[in-house]
C-alpha positions in Angstrom: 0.0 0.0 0.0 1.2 3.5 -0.7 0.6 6.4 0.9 0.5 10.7 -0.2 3.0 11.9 1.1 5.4 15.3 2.2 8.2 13.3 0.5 6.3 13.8 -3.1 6.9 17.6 -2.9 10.1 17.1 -2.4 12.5 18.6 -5.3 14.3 16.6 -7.5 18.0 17.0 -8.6 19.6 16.7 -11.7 18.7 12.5 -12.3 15.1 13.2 -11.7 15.3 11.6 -8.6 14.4 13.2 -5.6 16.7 15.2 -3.4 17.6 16.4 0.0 19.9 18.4 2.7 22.6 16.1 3.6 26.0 15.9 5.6 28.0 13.6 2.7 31.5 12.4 3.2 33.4 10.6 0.7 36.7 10.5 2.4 37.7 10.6 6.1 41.6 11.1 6.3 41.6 14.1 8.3 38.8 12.5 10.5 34.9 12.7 9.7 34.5 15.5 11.3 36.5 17.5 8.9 35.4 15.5 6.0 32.2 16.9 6.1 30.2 18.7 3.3 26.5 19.9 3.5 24.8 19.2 0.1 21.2 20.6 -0.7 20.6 18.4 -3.6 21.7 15.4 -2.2 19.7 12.2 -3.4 16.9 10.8 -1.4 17.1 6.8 -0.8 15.4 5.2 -2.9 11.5 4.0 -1.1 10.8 1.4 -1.3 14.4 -0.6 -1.6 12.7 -3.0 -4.2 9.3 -3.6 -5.5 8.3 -6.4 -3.1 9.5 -4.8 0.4 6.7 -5.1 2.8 9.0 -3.9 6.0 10.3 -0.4 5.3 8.8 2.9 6.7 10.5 6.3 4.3 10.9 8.6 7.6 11.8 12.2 7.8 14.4 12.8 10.0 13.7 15.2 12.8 16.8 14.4 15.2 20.1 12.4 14.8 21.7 11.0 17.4 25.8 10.6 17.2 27.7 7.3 18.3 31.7 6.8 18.1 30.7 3.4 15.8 29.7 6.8 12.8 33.3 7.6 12.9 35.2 4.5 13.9 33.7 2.8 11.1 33.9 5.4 8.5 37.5 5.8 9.7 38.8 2.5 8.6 39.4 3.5 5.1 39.1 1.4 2.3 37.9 -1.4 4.8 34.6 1.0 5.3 34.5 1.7 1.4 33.4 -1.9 1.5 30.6 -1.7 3.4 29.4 1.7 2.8 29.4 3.3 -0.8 30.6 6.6 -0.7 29.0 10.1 -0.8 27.2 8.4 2.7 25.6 10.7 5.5 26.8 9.4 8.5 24.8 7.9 11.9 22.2 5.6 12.6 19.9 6.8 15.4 16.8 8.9 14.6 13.8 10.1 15.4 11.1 11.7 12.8 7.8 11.0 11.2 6.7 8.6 9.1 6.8 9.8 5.3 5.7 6.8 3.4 5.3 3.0 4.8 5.3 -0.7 3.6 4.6 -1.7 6.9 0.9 -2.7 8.3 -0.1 0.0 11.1 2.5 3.0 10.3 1.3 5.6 8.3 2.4 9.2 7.2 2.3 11.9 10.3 3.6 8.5 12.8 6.2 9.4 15.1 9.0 6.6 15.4 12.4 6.3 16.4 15.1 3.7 16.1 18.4 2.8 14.5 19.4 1.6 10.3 21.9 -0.6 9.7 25.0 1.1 8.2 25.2 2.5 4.6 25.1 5.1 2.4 22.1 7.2 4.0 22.5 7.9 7.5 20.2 10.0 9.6 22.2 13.3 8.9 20.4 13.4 5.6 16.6 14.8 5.7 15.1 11.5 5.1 16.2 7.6 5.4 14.7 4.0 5.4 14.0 2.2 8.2 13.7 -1.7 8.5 10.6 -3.3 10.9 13.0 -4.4 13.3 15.0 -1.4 13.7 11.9 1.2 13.9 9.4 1.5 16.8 6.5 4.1 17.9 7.5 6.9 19.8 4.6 6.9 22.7 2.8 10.0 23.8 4.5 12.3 26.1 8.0 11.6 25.4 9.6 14.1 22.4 11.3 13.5 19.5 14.7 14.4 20.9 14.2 11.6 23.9 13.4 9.1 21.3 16.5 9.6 19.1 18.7 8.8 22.2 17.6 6.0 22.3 19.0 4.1 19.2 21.9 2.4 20.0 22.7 3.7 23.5 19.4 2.0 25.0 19.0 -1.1 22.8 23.1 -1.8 23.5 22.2 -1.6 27.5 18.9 -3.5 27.2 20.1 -6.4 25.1 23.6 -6.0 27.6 21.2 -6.3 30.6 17.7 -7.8 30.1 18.5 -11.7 29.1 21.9 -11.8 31.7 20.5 -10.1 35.0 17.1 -10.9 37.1 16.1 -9.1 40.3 17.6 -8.7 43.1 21.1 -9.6 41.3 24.1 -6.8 41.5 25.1 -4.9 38.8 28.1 -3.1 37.9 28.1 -0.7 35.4 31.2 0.7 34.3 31.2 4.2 32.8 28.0 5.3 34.5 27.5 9.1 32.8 28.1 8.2 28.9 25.4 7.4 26.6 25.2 3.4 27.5 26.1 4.0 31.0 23.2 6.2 31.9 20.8 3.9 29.9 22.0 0.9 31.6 21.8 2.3 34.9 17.9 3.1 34.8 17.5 -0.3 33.3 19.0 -2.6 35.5 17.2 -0.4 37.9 13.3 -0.8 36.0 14.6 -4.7 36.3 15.0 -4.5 39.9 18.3 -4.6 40.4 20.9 -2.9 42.7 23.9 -0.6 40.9 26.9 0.3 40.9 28.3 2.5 38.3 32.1 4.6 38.0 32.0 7.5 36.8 34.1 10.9 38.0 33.1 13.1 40.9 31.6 15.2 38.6 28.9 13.1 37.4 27.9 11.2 40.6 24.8 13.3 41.6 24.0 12.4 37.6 24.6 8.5 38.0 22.6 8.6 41.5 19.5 10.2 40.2 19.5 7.8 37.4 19.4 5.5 40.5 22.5 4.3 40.7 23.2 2.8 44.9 27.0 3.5 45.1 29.1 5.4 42.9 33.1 4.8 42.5 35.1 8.1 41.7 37.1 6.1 39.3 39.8 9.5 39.5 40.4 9.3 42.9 39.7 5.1 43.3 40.8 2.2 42.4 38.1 0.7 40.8 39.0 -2.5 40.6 40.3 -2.4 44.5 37.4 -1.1 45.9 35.1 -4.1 44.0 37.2 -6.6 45.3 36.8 -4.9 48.8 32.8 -5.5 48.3 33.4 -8.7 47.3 35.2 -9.4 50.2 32.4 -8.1 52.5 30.2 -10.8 50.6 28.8 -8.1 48.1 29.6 -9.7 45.3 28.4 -9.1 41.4 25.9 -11.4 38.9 27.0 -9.3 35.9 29.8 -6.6 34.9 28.7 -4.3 31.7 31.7 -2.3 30.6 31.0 0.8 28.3 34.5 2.4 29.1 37.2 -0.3 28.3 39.4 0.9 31.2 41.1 0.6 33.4 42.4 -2.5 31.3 42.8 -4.9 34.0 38.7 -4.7 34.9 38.5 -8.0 32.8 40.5 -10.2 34.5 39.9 -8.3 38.0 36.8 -9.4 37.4 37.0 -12.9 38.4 37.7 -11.8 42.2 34.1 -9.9 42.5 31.9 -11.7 40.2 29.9 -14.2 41.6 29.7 -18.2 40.1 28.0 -18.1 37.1 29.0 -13.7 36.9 29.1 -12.7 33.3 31.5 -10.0 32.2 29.6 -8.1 29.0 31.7 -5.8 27.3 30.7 -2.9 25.1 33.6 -0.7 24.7 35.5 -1.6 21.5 37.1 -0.3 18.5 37.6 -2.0 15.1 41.5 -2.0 14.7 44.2 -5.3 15.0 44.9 -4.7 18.6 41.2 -4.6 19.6 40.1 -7.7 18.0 42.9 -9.3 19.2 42.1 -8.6 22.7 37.7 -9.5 22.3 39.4 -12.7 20.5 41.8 -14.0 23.5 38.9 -12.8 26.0 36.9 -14.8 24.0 38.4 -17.7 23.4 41.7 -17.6 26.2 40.9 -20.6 28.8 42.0 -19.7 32.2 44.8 -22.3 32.5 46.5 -20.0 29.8 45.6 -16.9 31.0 42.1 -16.2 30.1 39.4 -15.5 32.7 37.0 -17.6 34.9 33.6 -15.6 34.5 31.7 -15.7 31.1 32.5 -13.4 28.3 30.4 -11.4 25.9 31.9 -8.4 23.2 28.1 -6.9 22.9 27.2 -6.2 19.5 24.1 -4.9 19.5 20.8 -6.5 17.0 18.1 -4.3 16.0 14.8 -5.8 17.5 11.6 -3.8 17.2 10.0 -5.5 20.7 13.5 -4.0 22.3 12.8 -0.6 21.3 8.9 -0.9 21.7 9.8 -1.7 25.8 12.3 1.0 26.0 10.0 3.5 25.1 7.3 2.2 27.1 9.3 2.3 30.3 10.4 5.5 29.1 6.7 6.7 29.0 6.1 5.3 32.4 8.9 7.4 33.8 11.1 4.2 34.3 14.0 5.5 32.1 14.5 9.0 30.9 17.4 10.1 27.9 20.4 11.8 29.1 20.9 14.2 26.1 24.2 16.2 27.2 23.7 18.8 24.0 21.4 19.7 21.2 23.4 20.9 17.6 21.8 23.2 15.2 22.3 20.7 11.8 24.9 23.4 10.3 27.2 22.5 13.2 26.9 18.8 12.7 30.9 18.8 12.4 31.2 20.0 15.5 28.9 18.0 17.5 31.2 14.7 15.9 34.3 17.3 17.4 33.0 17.1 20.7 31.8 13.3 20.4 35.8 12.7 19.9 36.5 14.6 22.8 34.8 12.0 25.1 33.1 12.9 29.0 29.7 13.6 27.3 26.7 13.4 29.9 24.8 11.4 28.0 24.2 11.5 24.3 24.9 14.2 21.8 22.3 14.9 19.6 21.8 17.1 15.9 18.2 18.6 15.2 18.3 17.7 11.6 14.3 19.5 10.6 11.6 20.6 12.1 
């Protein structure tokens, strides 16, 4: 079924096709951030991807939000040429309204949010398609730019949390204030479990009103010193979700406060030799040769539309909030990626792509 839509009116560029405003990059060796052109004729994706989808919604972007997977991806030169053709708008979290819609129930006007897979039209272009599974409906009372944190942030701590922790169990979560952190925070807590989360000094009041029990300076602590200290008082942990990736011992620290059966969920990660050499030994290392006790698991996040559908109902019950640390006008998309680079955000760092 088709549907009328704002995306008919929209102007076409020199192919007849349709166009759009878009970020494009078509090479990244001075970082993306500086690799960054704003095109007003850009192409629209094509909707639907072939004549027989029946699982795509055409949405028109309202927010973006930014991840460090946009540019550590892009960043891996010809490696990313492979996966994603180039001129490409960059990241996958979004927010809008349905445009057009080849799936039962969503129609033109809906609000949704979610995350696309990666490829050459990101959510820093005016319109992108969206898959069933990665596309949910953004319930009433909670905005637009709430729904677009969500994305990857949220569904990475839910799938990281839900199916390994039940309630009651302790949770440790480290890298409390960052754009997993705060997410997996509020949902270990909706789960009914007791945290605690590292962050700095700075953010602790942050972590704690996300409901966080106990917060470890990680600045002025030794993290992995003060969990085995718990762990000697009997307080020990069912699971471990890392969104930082330091200090680098936490790993194998981690068989000295994680209880029997503990699993040790990493999230933190980056794409280069060194990295999947470490997930690899972690992995695969037994512990006579090294390798830890506890279970293991590098969390790469699936898109799931019953996921995203749960996140936002908590969210609408006032069970989980977004943690949005700043808002960027879309003509200072290169500089929200700058200040994604940087690191310490509060939360996530979102662009306001259209009204």
């Amino acid at each position: 079924m088709s549907f009328r839509s704002e995306q008919e009116a929209a102007p076409a560029n020199k192919g007849g096709s349709k166009s759009m405003r878009a970020w494009l990059s078509s090479s990244v060796q001075n970082g993306l951030e500086n690799s960054l052109s704003l095109s007003d004729a850009a192409p629209q994706p094509p909707f639907p991807t072939s004549p027989n989808a029946k699982d795509e919604v055409l949405v028109k972007v309202h927010y973006a939000a930014l991840n460090p997977v946009d540019y550590k991806l892009s960043e891996l030169g010809l490696a990313a040429r492979a996966v994603i053709p180039v001129p490409a708008s960059p990241a996958l979290d979004f927010a809008g309204t349905v445009a057009d819609s080849r799936i039962e129930g969503y129609a033109p006007g809906d609000r949704v949010f979610g995350r696309i897979d990666s490829g050459r039209f990101g959510a820093l272009g005016e319109y992108l398609v969206a898959r069933r599974a990665g596309v949910a409906r953004v319930p009433e009372g909670v905005g637009l730019d709430e729904a677009a944190a969500i994305g990857t942030a949220g569904l990475t701590a839910y799938q990281s949390i839900v199916p390994n922790a039940r309630p009651g169990d302790r949770v440790f979560v480290n890298g409390g204030s960052g754009g997993t952190g705060t997410f997996s925070i509020q949902i270990a807590k909706a789960l009914g479990c007791s945290v605690v989360a590292s962050c700095s000094a700075a953010n602790a009041d942050l972590c704690r009103s996300l409901g966080a029990d106990e917060v470890i300076d990680y600045k002025t602590q030794d993290v992995c010193e003060v969990l085995r200290a718990r762990a000697r008082d009997g307080d020990t942990f069912a699971l471990v979700v890392d969104s930082v990736g330091s200090p680098h011992n936490l790993y194998k620290a981690a068989d000295d406060f994680l209880a029997p059966g503990g699993k040790f969920v990493q999230v933190a990660g980056g794409f280069t030799l060194g990295d999947i050499g470490t997930i690899t030994s972690r992995a695969l290392l037994p512990s006579f040769l090294g390798g830890s006790r506890h279970k293991y698991q590098c969390m790469l996040s699936k898109n799931k539309h019953e996921d995203f559908a749960r996140i936002a109902e908590w969210m609408a019950e006032g069970k989980v909030k977004a943690v949005i640390d700043e808002t960027f006008a879309y003509k200072d998309a290169p500089e929200a990626y700058r200040k994604l680079k940087k690191g310490h955000a509060k939360g996530k760092i979102l662009v306001k792509v259209s009204e």
